[in-house]
N, C-alpha and C positions, 0 to 999 in steps of 0.2 A: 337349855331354855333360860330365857331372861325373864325376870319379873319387874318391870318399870311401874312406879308409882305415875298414875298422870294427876300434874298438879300447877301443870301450864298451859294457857290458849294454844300455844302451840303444840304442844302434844295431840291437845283433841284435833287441831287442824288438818295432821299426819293420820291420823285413823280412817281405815277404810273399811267399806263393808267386808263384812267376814270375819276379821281383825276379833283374837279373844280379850274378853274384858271380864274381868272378876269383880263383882261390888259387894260390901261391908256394907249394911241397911243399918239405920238408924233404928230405934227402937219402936218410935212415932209412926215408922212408915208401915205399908200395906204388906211388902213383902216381906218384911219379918213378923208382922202380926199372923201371915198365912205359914208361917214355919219356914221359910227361906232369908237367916239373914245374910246371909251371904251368896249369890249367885253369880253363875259364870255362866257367859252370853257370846255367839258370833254375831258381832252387831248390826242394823243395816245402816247405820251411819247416821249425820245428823242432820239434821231438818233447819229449815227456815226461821225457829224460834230459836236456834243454839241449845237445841235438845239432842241430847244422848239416844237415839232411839237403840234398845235395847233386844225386844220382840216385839215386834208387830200384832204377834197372835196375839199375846198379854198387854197389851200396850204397856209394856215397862219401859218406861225412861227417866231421865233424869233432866233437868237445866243446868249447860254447862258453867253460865256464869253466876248461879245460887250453889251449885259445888265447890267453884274458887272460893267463893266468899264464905262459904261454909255453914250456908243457912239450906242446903238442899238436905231432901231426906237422904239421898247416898251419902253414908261416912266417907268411905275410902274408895277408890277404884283403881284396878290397876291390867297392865296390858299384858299380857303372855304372848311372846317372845320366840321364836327359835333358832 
């Protein structure tokens, strides 16, 4: 199993739905205020805003281009591999 940090547009370009993603939550954000700072997702891919969509059910996502920049609430994310 690989573990790749995604920390380039093209990374997220290469993700497809299903594709495992692990995220490191920020302190500030919802999902570690709810006891998850860290969660791993089969994602459904990303949207029309360049959002990470994570679950549907939760609407968990992220902004891929406030992640590069590193103003999003996801710290770290990263892609699992096999």
């Amino acid at each position: 199993m690989q573990i790749i940090k995604l920390e380039r547009h093209e990374q997220f370009e290469q993700l497809k739905k299903g594709d495992l993603v692990v995220v490191e939550w920020k302190p500030s954000s919802l999902e570690y205020k709810n006891g998850r700072p860290i969660t791993t997702n089969r994602i459904w891919g990303v949207n029309e805003l360049n959002e990470l969509i994570l679950n549907r059910r939760t609407n968990s996502y992220f902004s891929i281009d406030m992640y590069l920049e590193g103003t999003s609430q996801a710290r770290e994310a990263y892609l699992l591999t096999q």
